[in-house]
C-alpha positions in Angstrom: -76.6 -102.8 -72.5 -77.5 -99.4 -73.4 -75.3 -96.5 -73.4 -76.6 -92.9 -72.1 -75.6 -90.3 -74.0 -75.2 -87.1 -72.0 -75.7 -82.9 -73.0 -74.1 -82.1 -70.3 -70.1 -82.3 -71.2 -71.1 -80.4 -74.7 -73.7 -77.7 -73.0 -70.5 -76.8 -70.7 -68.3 -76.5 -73.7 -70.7 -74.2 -74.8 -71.5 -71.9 -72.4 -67.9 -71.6 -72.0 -67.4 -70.4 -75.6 -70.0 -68.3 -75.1 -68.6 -66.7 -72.0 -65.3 -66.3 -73.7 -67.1 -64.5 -76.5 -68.9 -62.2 -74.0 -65.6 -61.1 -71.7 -64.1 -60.4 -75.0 -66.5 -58.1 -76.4 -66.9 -57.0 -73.0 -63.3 -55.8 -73.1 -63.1 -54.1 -76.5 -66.5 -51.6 -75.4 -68.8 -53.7 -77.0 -71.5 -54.0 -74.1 -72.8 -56.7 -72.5 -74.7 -59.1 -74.6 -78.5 -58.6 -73.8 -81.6 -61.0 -74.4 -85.1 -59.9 -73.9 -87.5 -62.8 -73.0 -91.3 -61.9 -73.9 -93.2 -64.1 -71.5 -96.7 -65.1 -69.8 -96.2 -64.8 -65.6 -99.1 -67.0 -65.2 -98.0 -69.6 -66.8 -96.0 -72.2 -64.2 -94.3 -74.4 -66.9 -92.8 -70.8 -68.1 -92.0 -69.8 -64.6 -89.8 -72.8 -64.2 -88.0 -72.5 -67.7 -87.4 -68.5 -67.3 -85.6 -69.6 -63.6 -83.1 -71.7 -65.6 -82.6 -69.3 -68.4 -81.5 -66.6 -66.0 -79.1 -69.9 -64.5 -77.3 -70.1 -68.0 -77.4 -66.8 -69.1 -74.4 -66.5 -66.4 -72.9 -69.1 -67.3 -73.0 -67.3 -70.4 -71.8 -64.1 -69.7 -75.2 -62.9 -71.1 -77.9 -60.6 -69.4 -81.4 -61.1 -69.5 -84.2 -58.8 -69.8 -87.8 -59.7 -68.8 -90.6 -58.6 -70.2 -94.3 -59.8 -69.4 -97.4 -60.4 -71.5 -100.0 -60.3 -69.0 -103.7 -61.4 -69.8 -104.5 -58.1 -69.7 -102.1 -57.0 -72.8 -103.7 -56.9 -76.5 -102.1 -58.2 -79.5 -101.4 -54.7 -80.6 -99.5 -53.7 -77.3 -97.7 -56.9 -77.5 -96.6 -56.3 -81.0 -95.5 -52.3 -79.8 -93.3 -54.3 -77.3 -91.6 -56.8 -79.7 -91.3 -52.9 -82.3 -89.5 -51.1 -79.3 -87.1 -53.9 -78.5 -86.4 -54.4 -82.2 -85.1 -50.9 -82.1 -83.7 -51.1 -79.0 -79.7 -51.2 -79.5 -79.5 -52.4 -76.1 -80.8 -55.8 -76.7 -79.2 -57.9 -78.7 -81.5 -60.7 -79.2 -84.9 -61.8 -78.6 -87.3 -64.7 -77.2 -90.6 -65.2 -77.9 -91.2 -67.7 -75.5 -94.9 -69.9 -76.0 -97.4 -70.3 -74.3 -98.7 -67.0 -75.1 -101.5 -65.7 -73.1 -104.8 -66.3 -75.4 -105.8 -63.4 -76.5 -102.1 -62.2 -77.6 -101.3 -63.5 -81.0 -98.0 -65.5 -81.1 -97.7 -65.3 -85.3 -98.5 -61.7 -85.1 -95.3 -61.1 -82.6 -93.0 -63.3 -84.5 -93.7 -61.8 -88.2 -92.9 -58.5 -86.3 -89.3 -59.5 -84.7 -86.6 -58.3 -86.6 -84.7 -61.5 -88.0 -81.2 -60.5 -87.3 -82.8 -60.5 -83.3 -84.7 -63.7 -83.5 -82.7 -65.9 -80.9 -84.5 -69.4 -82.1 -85.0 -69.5 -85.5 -88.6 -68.3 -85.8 -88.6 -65.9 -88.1 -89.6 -66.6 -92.1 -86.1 -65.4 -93.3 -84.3 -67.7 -90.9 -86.6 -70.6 -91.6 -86.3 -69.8 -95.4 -82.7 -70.1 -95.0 -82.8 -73.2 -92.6 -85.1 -75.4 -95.7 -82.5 -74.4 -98.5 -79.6 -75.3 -96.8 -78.1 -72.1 -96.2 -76.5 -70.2 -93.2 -79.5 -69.2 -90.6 -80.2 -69.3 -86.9 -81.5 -72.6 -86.1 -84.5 -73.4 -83.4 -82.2 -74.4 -80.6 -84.7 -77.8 -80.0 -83.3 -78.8 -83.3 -79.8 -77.6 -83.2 -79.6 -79.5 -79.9 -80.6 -82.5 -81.8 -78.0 -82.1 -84.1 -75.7 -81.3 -81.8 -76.1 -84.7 -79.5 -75.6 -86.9 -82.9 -72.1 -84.6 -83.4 -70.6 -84.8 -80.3 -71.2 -88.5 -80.1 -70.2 -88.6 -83.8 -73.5 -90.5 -84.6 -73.0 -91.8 -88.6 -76.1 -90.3 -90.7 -75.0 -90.7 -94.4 -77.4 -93.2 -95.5 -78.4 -94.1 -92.3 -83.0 -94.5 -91.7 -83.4 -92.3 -89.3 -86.9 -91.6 -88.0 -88.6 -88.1 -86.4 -91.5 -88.7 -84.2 -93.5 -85.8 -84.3 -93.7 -82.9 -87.0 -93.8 -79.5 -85.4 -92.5 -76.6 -86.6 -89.8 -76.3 -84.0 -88.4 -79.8 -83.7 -89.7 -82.3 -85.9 -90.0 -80.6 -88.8 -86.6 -78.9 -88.6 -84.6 -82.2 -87.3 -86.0 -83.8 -90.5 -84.3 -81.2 -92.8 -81.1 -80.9 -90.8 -80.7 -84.6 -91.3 -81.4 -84.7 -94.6 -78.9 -82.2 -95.2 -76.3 -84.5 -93.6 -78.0 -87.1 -96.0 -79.7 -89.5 -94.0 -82.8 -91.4 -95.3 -85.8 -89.4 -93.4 -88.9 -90.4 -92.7 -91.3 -87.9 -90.9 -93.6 -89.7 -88.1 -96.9 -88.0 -86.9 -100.3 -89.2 -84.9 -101.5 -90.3 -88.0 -98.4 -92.4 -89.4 -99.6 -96.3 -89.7 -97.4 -99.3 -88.2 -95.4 -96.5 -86.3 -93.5 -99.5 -84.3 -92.3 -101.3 -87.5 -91.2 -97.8 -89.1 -89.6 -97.7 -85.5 -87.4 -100.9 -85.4 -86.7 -100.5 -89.0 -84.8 -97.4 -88.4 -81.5 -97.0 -86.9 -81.8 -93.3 -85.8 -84.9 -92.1 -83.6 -86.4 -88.6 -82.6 -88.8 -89.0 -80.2 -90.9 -85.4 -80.1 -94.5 -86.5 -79.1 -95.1 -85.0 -75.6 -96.0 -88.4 -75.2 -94.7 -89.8 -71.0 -92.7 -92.5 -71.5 -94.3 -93.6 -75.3 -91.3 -95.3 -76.9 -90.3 -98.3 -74.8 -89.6 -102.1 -76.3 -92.3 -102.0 -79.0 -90.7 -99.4 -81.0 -86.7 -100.5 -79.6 -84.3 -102.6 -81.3 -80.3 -103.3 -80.6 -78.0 -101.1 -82.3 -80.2 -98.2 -82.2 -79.4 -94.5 -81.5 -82.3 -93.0 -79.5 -82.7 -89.1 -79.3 -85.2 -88.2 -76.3 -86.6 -84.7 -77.3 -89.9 -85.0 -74.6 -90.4 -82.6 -71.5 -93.3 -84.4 -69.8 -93.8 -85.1 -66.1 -95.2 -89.0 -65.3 -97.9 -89.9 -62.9 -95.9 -88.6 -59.9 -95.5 -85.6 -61.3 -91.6 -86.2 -62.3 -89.9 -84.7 -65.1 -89.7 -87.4 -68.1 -89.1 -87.8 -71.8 -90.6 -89.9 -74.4 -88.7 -92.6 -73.9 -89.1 -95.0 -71.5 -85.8 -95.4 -70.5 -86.1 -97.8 -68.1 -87.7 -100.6 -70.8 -84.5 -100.3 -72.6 -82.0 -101.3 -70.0 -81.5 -104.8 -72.1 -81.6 -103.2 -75.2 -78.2 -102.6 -77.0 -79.0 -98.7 -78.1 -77.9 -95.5 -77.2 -80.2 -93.3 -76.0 -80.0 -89.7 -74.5 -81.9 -89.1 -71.0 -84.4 -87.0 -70.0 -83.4 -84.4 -67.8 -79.4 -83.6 -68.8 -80.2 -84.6 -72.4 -81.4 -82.7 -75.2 -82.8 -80.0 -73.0 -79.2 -79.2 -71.4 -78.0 -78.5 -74.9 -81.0 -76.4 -75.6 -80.4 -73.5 -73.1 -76.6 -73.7 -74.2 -77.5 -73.6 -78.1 -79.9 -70.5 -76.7 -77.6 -68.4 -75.6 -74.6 -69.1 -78.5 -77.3 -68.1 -81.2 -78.1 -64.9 -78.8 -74.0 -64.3 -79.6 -74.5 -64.8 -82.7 -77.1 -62.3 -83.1 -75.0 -59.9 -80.7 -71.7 -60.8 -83.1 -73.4 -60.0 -86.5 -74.4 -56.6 -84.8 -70.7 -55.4 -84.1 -68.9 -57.5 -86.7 -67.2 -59.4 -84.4 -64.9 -62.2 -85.0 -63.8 -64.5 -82.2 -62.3 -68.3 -82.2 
C-alpha cells in the first residue's frame, strides 16, 4: 500500500518561519521584505503561478513587486530593468521567472542580477557554490526536493537513487545535492537506455520529465521512495505530475503527489531564500 507523502505540513512550517522573520525585522525598522518578480503577461501558465506567489508571499510576511516584460520590450530594456532593481534598496530579492517573451534574452538578464538578489539560485556564483559544496542559495525546485526527503527523513547514504531529467534547475541540481548527502547518483535523460530497469533498480526516484503521468508500474517497485517533481495537465486538462499515481496504489512505495507535493514546498523555499537574501542585506540574525 503506498504511502503519500505530503509538502503541505513542512511548506506551513515555513512560511511561518518566514513570517516570524519578517514581523521581526519589521519591528526593529528594517522594512518590509520586498521581491520583484520580472514576468511575461501573456503568458497563461505564468499568470496562474504569479496568482499563487502573491497567495504565499502573505503568508510570508513578504511583499511583491511586479514587473512585466511585454513582447514589445528589448533585451537591452529588459536588462536596464533587472540594473535598476539591483540597485534598488527597496527590493530585497529578485525572480526571473521563464518563459521569457522571445525576443528578450533570459541568460542576458540572469548574468546581469546581482547574486546576493538572486531569489532561486540562478546566478554563476550561487551555482558555483551549489557544485562545490559550499553555502549558496539553492533553486527552490531542488531545495524542495531535498526538503521532502528531510522532513520524511528519507535514508540517502549509499542509497541508488535515480534523477529523471537533467535540467539545470532540478535535475541537474538534485543530482549534486544528493551526492553531497552521499547517495549513489545516477542522472537519467531522453537518451538514457533501459530507463525502466535503471528505474526498479533504484530505491530513490526524481521524476522531472514534463512527462503526464510517465512513471507508472514499469518503472515501480515495493520499497521505493518516489519524488513527483512534474507540473503537467492530463487529457482533461487537470493538473498532474509524472507519476502516475493512481498505477501505484498496490505498490508498497512512498510517493509525493502532484498538486500539495513538491510544488507546495517550492513557493515556501521561494520566499525563505527571498529572507535570506533580505537577512544577508541587514545582517540579521533570527532563530
Amino acid at each position: 500500500m503506498k504511502r503519500v507523502l505530503s509538502g503541505k505540513e513542512r511548506a506551513a512550517e515555513i512560511h511561518a518561519q518566514n513570517y516570524g522573520i519578517a514581523m521581526y525585522a519589521e519591528e526593529n525598522g528594517y522594512g518590509k521584505p520586498t521581491v520583484a518578480v520580472l514576468y511575461a503577461p501573456e503568458d497563461d501558465g505564468i499568470k496562474a503561478y504569479i496568482r499563487g506567489i502573491r497567495k504565499n508571499a502573505e503568508k510570508s510576511g513578504a511583499d511583491v513587486r511586479l514587473i512585466e516584460l511585454t513582447e514589445e520590450l528589448s533585451t537591452a530594456e529588459a536588462v536596464k530593468i533587472v540594473k535598476e532593481r539591483n540597485e534598488d534598496e527597496a527590493v530585497h530579492a529578485v525572480l526571473l521567472e521563464r518563459p521569457f517573451p522571445k525576443n528578450i534574452s533570459y541568460e542576458e538578464c540572469r548574468k546581469t542580477l546581482d547574486p546576493s538578489k538572486d531569489a532561486e539560485g540562478v546566478t554563476d556564483e550561487n551555482i558555483a557554490a551549489l557544485y562545490s559544496g559550499k553555502e549558496a542559495i539553492l533553486p527552490c525546485t531542488a531545495e524542495a526536493v531535498m526538503e521532502m526527503l528531510e522532513t520524511y527523513k528519507v535514508p540517502l547514504r549509499g542509497k541508488r537513487a535515480l534523477v529523471m531529467g537533467r535540467s539545470q534547475t532540478v535535475g541537474k541540481p538534485v543530482a549534486a545535492l544528493l551526492t553531497q548527502k552521499d547517495a549513489t547518483v545516477t542522472l537519467a535523460h531522453s537518451k538514457t537506455e533501459d530507463l525502466q530497469t535503471l528505474a526498479k533498480e533504484s530505491s530513490i526516484i526524481i521524476a522531472a520529465v514534463k512527462r503526464p503521468k510517465m512513471v507508472g508500474k514499469a518503472y515501480c517497485r515495493d520499497h521505493q521512495v518516489i519524488i513527483d517533481v512534474g507540473t503537467n495537465y492530463d487529457e482533461n486538462g487537470k493538473l498532474c505530475g509524472d507519476v502516475n499515481f493512481e498505477e501505484l496504489e498496490d505498490l508498497d512505495v512512498e510517493v509525493s503527489k502532484v498538486p500539495g507535493g513538491v510544488g507546495t514546498l517550492t513557493t515556501a523555499i521561494l520566499f525563505r531564500n527571498v529572507m535570506k537574501c533580505y537577512r544577508r542585506k541587514y545582517g540579521i540574525r533570527f532563530e
